[in-house]
TORKOLTI-218273 format. One record per atom (N, C-alpha, C): y, x, z; atom name; residue in three letters. Coordinates in steps of 0.001 Angstrom, whole numbers, padded with zeros to 6 digits, always signed. Example, Ala and Ser with C-alpha at 12.3 -4.5 7.8 and 13.67 -1.06 7.14 Angstrom:
TORKOLTI-218273
ATOM / yy / xx / zz / a / r
ATOM / -005690 / +013190 / +007800 / N / ALA;
ATOM / -004500 / +012300 / +007800 / CA / ALA;
ATOM / -003300 / +013200 / +007800 / C / ALA;
ATOM / -002250 / +012850 / +007080 / N / SER;
ATOM / -001060 / +013670 / +007140 / CA / SER;
ATOM / +000030 / +012900 / +007870 / C / SER;
***
This chain:
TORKOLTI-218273
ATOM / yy / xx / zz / a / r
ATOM / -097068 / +018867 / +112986 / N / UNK;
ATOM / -096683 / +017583 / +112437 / CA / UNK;
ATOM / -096316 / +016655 / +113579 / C / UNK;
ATOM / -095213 / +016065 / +113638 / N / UNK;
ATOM / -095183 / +015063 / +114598 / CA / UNK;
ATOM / -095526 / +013299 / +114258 / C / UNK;
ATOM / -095389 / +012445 / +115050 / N / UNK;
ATOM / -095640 / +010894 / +114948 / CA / UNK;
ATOM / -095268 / +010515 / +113869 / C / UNK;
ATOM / -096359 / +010309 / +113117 / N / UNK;
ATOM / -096242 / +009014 / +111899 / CA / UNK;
ATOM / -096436 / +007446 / +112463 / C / UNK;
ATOM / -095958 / +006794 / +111825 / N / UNK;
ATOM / -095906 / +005413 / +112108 / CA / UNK;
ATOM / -095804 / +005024 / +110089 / C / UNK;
ATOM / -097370 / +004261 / +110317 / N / UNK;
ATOM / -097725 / +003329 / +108536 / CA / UNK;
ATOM / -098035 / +002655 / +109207 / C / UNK;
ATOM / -097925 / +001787 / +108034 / N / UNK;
ATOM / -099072 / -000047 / +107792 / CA / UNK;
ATOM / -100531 / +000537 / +107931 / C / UNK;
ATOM / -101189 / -000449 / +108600 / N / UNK;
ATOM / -102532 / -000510 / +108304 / CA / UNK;
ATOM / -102653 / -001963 / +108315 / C / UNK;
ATOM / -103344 / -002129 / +107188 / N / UNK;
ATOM / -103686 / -003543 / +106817 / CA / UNK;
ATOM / -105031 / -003821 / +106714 / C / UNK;
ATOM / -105323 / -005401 / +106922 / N / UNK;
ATOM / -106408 / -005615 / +107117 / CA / UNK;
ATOM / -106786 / -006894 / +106148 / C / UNK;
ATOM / -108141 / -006600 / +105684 / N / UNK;
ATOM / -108699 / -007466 / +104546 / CA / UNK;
ATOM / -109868 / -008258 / +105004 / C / UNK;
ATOM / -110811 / -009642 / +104603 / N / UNK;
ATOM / -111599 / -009934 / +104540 / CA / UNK;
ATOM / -112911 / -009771 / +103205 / C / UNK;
ATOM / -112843 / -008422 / +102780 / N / UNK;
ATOM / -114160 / -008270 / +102087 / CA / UNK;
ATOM / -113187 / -008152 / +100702 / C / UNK;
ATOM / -111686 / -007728 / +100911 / N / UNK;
ATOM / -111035 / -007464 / +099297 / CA / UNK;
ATOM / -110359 / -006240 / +099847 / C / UNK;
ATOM / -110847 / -005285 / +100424 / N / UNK;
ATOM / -109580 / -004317 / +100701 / CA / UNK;
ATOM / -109845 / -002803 / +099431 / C / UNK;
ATOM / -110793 / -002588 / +099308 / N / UNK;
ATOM / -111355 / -001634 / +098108 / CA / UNK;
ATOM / -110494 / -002528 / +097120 / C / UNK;
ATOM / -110938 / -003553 / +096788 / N / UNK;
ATOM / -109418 / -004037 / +095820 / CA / UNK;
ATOM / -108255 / -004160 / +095807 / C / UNK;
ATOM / -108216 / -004345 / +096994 / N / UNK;
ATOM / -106556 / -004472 / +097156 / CA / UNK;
ATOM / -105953 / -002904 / +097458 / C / UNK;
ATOM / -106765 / -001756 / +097970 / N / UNK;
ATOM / -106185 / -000568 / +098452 / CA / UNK;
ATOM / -106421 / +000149 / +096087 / C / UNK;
ATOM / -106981 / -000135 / +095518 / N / UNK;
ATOM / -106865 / +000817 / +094466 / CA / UNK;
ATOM / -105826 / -000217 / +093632 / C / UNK;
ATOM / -105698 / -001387 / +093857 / N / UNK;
ATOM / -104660 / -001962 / +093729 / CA / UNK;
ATOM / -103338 / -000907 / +094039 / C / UNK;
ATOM / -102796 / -001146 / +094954 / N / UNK;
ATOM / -101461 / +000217 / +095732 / CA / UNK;
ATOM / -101964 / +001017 / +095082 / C / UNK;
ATOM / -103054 / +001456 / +094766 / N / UNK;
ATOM / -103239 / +002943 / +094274 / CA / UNK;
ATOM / -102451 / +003047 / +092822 / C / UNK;
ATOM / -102930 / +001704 / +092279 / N / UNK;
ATOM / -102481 / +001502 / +090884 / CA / UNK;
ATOM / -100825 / +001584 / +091006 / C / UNK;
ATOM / -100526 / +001090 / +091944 / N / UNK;
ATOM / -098318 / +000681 / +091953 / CA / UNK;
ATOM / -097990 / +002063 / +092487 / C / UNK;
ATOM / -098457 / +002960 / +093823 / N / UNK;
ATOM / -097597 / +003787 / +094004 / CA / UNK;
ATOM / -098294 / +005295 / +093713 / C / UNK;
ATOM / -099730 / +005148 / +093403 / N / UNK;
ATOM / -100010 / +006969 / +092844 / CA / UNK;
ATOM / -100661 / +007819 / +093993 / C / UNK;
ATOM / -100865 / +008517 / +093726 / N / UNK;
ATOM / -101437 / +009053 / +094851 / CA / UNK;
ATOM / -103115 / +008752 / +095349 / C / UNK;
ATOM / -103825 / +009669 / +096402 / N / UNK;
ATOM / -104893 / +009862 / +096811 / CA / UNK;
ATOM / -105609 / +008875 / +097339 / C / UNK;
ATOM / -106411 / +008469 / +096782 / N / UNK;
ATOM / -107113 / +007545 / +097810 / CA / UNK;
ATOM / -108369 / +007645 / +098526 / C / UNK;
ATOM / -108741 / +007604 / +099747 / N / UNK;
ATOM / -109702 / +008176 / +100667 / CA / UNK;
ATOM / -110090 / +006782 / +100878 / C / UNK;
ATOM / -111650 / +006445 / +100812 / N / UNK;
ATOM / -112555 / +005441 / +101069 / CA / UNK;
ATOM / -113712 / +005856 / +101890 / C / UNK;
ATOM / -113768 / +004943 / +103195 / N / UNK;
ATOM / -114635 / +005061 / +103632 / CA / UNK;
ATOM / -115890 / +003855 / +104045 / C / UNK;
ATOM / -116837 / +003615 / +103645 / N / UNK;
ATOM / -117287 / +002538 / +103682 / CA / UNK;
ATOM / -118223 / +002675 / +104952 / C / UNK;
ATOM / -118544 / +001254 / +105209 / N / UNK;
ATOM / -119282 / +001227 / +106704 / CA / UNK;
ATOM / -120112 / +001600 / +106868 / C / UNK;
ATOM / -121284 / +001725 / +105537 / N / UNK;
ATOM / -122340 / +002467 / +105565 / CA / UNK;
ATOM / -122097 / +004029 / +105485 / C / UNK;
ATOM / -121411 / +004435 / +104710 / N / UNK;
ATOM / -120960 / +006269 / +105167 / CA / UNK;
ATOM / -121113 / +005971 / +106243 / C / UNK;
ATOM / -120136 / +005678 / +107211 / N / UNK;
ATOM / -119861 / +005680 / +108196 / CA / UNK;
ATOM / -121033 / +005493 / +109684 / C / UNK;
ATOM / -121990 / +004960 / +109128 / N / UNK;
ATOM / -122868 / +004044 / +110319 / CA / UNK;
ATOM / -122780 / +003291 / +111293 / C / UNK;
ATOM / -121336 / +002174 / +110492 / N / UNK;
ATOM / -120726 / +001718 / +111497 / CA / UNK;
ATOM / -121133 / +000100 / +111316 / C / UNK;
ATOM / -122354 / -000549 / +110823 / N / UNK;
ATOM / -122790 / -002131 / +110839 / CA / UNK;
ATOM / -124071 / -002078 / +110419 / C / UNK;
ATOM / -124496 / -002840 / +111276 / N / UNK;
ATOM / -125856 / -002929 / +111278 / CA / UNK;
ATOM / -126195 / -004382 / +110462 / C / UNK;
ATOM / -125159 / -004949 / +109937 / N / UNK;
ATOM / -125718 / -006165 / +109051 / CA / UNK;
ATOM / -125453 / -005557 / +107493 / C / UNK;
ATOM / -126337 / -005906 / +107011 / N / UNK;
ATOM / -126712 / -005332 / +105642 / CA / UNK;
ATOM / -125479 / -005703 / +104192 / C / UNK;
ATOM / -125193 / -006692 / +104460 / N / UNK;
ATOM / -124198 / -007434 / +104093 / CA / UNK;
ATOM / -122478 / -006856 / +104187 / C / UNK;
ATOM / -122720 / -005920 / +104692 / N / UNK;
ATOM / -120868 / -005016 / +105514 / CA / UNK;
ATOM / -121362 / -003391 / +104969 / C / UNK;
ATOM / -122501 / -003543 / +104332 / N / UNK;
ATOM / -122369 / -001598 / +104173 / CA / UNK;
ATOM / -121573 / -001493 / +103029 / C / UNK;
ATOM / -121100 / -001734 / +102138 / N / UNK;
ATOM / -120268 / -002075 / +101522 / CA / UNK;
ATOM / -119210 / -001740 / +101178 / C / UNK;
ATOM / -118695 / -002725 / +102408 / N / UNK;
ATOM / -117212 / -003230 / +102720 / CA / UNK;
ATOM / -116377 / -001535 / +103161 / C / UNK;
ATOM / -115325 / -002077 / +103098 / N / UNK;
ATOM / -114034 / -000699 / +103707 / CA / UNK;
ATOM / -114355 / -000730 / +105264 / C / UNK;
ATOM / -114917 / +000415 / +105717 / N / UNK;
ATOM / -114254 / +000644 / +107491 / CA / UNK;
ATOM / -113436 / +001536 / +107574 / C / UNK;
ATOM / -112393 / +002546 / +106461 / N / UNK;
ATOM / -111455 / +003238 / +106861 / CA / UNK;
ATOM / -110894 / +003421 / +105256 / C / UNK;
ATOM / -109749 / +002862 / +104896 / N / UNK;
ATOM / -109679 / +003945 / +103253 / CA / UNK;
ATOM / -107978 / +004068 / +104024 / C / UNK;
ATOM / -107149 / +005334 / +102703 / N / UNK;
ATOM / -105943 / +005877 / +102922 / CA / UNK;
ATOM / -105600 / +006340 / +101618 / C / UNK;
ATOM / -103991 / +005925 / +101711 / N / UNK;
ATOM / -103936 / +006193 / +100339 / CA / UNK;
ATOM / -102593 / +006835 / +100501 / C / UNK;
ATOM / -102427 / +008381 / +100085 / N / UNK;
ATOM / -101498 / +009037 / +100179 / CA / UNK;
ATOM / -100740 / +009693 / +099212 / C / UNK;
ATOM / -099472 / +009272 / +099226 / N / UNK;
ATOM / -098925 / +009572 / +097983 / CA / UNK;
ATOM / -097612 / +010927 / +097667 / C / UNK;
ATOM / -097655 / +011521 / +096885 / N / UNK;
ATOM / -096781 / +012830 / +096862 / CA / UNK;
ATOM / -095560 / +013100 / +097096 / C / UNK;
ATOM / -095150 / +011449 / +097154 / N / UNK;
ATOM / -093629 / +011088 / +097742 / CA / UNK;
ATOM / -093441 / +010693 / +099282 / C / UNK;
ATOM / -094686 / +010977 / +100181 / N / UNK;
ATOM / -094774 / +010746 / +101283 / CA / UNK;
ATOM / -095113 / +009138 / +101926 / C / UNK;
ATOM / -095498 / +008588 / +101377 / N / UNK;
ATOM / -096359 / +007399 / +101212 / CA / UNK;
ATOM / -097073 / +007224 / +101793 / C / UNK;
ATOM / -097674 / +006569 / +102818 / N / UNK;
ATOM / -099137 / +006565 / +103773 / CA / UNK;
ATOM / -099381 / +005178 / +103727 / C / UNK;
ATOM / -100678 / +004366 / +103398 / N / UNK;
ATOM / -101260 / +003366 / +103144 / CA / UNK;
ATOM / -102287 / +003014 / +103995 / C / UNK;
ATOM / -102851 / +002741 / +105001 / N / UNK;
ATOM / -104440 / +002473 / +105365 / CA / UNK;
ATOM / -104387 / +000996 / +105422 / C / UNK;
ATOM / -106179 / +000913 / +104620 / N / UNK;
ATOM / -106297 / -000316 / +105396 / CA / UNK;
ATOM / -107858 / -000617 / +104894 / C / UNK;
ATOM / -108484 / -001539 / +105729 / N / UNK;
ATOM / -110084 / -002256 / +106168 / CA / UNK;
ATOM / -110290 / -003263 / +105960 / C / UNK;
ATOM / -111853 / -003533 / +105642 / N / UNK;
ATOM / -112277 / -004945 / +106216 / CA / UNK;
ATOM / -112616 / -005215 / +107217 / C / UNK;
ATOM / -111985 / -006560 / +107944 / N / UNK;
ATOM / -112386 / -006805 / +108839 / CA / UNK;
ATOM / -114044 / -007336 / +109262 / C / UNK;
ATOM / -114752 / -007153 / +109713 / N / UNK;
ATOM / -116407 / -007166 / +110121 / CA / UNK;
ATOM / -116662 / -008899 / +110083 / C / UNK;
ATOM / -117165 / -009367 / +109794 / N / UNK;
ATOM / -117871 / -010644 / +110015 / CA / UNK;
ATOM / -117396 / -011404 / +111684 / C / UNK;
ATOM / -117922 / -010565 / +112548 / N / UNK;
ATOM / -118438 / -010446 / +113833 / CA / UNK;
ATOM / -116723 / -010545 / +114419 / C / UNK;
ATOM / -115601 / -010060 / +113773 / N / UNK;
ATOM / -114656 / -010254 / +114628 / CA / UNK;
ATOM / -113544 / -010943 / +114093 / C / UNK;
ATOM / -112437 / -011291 / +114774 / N / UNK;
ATOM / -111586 / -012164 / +114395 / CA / UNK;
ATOM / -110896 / -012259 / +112746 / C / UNK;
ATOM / -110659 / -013046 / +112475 / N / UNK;
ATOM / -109583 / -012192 / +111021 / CA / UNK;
ATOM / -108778 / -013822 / +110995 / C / UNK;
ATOM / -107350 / -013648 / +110966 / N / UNK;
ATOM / -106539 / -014335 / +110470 / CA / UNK;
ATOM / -105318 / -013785 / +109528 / C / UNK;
ATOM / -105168 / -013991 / +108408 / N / UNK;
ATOM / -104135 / -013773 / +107514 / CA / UNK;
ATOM / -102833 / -014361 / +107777 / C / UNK;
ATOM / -102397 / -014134 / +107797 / N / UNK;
ATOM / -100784 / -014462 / +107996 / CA / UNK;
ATOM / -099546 / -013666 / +107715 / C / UNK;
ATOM / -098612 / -014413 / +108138 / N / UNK;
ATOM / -096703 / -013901 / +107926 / CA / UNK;
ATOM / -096092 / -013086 / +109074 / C / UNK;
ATOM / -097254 / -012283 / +110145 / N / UNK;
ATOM / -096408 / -011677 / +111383 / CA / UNK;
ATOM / -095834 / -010290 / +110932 / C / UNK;
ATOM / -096333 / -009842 / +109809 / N / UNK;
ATOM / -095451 / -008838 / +109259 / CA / UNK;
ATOM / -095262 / -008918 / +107989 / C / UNK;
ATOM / -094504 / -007501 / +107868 / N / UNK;
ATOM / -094468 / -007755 / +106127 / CA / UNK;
ATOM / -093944 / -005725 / +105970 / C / UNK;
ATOM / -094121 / -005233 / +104866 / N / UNK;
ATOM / -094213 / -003953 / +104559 / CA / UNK;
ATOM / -093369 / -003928 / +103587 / C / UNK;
ATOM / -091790 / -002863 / +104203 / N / UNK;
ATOM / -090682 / -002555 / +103643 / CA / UNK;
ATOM / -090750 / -001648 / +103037 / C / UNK;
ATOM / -090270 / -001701 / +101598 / N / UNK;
ATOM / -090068 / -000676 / +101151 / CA / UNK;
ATOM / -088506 / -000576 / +100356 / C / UNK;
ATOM / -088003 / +000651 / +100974 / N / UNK;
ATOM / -086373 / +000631 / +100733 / CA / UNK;
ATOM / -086005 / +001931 / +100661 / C / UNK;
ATOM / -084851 / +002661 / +099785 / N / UNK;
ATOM / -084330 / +003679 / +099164 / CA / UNK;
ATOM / -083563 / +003057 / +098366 / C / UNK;
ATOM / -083288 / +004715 / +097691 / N / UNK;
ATOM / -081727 / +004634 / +096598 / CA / UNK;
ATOM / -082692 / +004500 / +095222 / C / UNK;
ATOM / -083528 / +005312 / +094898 / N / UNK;
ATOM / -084148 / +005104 / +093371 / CA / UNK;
ATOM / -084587 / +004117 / +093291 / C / UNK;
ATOM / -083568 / +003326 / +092537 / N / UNK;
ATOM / -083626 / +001490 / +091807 / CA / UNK;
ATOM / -084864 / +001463 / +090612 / C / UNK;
ATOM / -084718 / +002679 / +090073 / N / UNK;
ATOM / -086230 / +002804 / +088711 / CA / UNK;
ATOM / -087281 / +003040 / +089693 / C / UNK;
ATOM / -087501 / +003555 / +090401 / N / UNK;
ATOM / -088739 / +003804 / +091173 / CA / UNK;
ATOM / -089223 / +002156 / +092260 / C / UNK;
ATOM / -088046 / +001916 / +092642 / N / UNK;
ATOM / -087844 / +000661 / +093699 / CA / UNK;
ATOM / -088606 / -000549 / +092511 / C / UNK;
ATOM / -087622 / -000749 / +091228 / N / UNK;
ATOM / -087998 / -001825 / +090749 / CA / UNK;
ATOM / -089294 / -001921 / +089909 / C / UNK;
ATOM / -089934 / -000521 / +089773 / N / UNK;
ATOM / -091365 / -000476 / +089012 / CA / UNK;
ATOM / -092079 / -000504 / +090138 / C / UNK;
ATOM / -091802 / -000315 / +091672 / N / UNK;
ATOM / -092894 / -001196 / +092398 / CA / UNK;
ATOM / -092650 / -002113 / +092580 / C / UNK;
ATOM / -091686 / -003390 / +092206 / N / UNK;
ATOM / -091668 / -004385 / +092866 / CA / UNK;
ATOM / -092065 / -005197 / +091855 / C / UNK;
ATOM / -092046 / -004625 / +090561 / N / UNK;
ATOM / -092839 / -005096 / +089359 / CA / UNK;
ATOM / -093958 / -005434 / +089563 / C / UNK;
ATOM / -094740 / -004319 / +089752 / N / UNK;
ATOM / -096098 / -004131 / +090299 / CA / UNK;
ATOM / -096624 / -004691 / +091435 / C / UNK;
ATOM / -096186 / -004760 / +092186 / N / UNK;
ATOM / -096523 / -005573 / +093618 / CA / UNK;
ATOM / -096803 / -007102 / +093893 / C / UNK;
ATOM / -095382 / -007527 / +092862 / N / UNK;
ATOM / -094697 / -009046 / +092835 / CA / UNK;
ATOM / -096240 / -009374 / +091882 / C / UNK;
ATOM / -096497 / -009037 / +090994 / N / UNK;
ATOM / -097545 / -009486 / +089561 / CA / UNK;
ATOM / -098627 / -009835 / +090462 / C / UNK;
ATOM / -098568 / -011083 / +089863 / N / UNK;
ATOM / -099806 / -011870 / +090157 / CA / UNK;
ATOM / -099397 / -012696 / +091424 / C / UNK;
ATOM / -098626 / -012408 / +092382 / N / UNK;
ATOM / -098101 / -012741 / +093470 / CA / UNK;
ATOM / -097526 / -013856 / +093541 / C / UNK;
ATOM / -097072 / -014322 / +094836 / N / UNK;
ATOM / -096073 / -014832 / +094951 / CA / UNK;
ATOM / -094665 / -014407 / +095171 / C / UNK;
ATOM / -093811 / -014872 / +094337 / N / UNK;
ATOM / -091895 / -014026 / +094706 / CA / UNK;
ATOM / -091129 / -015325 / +095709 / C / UNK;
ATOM / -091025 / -014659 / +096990 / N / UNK;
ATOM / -090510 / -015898 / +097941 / CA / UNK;
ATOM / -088834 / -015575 / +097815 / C / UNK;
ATOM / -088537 / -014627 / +096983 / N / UNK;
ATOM / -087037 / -014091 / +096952 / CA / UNK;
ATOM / -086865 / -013092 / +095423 / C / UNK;
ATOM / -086552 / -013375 / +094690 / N / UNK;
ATOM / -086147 / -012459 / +093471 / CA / UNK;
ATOM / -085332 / -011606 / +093521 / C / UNK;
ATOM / -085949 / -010280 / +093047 / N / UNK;
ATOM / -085199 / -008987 / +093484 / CA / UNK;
ATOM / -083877 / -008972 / +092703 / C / UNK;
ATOM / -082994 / -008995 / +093736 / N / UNK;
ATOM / -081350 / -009595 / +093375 / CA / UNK;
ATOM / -080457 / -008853 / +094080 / C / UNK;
ATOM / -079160 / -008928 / +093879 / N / UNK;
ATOM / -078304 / -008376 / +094201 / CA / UNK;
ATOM / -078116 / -008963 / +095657 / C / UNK;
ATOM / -078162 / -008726 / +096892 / N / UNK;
ATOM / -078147 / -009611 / +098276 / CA / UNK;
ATOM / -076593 / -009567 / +098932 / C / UNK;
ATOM / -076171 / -010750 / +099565 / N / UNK;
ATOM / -075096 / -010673 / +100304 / CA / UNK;
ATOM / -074377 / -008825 / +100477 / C / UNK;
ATOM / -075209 / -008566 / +101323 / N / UNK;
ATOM / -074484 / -007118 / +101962 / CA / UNK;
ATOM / -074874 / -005730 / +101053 / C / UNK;
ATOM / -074989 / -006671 / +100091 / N / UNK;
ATOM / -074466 / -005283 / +098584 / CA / UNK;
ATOM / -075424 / -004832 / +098078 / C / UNK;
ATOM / -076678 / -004745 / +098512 / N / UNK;
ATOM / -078310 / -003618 / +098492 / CA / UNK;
ATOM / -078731 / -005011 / +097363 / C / UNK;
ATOM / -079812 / -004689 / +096496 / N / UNK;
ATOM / -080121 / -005159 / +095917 / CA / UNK;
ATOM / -082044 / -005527 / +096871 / C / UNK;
ATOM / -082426 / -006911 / +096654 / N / UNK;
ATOM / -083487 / -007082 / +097708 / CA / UNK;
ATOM / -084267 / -008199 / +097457 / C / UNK;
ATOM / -085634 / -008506 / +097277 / N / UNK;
ATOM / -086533 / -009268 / +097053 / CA / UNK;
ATOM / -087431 / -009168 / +098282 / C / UNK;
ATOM / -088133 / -010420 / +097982 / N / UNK;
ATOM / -089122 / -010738 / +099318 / CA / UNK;
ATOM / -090182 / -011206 / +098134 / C / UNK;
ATOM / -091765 / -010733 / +098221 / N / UNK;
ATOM / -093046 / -011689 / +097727 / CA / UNK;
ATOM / -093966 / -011415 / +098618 / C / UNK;
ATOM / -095514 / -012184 / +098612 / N / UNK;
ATOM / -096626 / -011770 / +099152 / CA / UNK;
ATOM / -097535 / -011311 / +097527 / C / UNK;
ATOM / -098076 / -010606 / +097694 / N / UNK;
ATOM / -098892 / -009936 / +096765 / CA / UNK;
ATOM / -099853 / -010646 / +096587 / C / UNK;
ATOM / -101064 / -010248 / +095810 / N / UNK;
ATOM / -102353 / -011246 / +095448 / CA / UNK;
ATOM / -103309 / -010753 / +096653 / C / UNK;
ATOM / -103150 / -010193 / +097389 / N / UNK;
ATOM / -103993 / -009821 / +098378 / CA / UNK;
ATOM / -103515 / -010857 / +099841 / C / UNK;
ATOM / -102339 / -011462 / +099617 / N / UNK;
ATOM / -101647 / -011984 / +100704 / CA / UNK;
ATOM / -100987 / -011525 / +101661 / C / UNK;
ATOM / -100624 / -009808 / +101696 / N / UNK;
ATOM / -099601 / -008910 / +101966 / CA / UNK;
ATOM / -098037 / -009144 / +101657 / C / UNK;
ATOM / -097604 / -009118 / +102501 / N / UNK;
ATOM / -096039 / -009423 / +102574 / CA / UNK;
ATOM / -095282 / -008232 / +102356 / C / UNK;
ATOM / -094354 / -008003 / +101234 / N / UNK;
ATOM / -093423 / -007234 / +101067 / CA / UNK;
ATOM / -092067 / -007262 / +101248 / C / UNK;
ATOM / -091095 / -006537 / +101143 / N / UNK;
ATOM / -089682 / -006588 / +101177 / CA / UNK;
ATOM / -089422 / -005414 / +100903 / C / UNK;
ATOM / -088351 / -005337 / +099302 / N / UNK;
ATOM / -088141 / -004062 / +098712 / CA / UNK;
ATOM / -086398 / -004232 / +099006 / C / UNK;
ATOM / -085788 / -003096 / +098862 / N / UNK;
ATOM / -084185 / -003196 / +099277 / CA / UNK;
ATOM / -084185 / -002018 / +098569 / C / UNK;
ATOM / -083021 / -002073 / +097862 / N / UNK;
ATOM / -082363 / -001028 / +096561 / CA / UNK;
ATOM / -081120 / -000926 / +097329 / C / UNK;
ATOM / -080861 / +000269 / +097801 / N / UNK;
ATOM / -079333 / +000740 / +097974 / CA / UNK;
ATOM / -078706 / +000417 / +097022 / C / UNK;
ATOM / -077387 / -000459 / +097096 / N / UNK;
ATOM / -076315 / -000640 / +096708 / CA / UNK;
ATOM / -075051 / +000573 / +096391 / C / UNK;
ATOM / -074182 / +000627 / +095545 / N / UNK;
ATOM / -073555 / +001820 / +095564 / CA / UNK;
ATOM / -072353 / +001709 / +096335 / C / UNK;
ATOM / -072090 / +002873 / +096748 / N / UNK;
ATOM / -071744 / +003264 / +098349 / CA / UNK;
ATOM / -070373 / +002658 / +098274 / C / UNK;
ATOM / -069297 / +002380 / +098992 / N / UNK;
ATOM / -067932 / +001953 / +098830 / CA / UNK;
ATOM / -066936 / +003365 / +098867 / C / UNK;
***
């Protein structure tokens, strides 16, 4: 197998929700690992929480993501955002269904300048998306 490159995202004490969340929009396996499996916090309060889940899907899909620990930094923000883009417009627009719900839509999935059809939201988790529907070819 060579270099994968996924998202790994990071939660404050909602990522078990937010990862069976994705589980719910794109299908596929989900692997949870909590801190106590793990023996990875010694405050009683974090055994709990996510220290590793993955969620892998049959269309080649790779998902991870954690809570971040008490003890270390966590800021939410807009420095990324997680693309998802292809030709299947039924597959494209039943996740962006799913994703957008409950969310915020900072762009309605629309037909865009350079032909591809393309929306921008943050999800209820505060995850940033961007879906792009191939346009048909010239």
């Amino acid at each position: 197998m060579g270099t994968i490159l996924n998202p790994y995202l990071n939660f404050r004490g909602t990522a078990r929700q937010a990862m069976e969340f994705y589980q719910s929009v794109f299908g596929g396996q989900l692997d949870i690992s909590t801190f106590a499996d793990l023996g990875a916090s010694e405050d009683p309060a974090e055994k709990d929480q996510i220290m590793h889940s993955m969620l892998s899907t049959d269309n080649g899909l790779t998902l991870m993501g954690a809570d971040v620990p008490a003890h270390m930094e966590f800021t939410p923000g807009s420095a990324m955002s997680v693309s998802l883009s292809g030709e299947d417009d039924a597959e494209l627009r039943g996740y962006w269904e799913k994703i957008s719900a409950d969310g915020t839509v900072l762009e309605q999935l629309a037909q865009a300048p350079w032909g591809d059809s393309f929306g921008m939201c943050i999800d209820k988790y505060g995850v940033s998306w961007l879906v792009n529907i191939a346009g048909a070819k010239a």
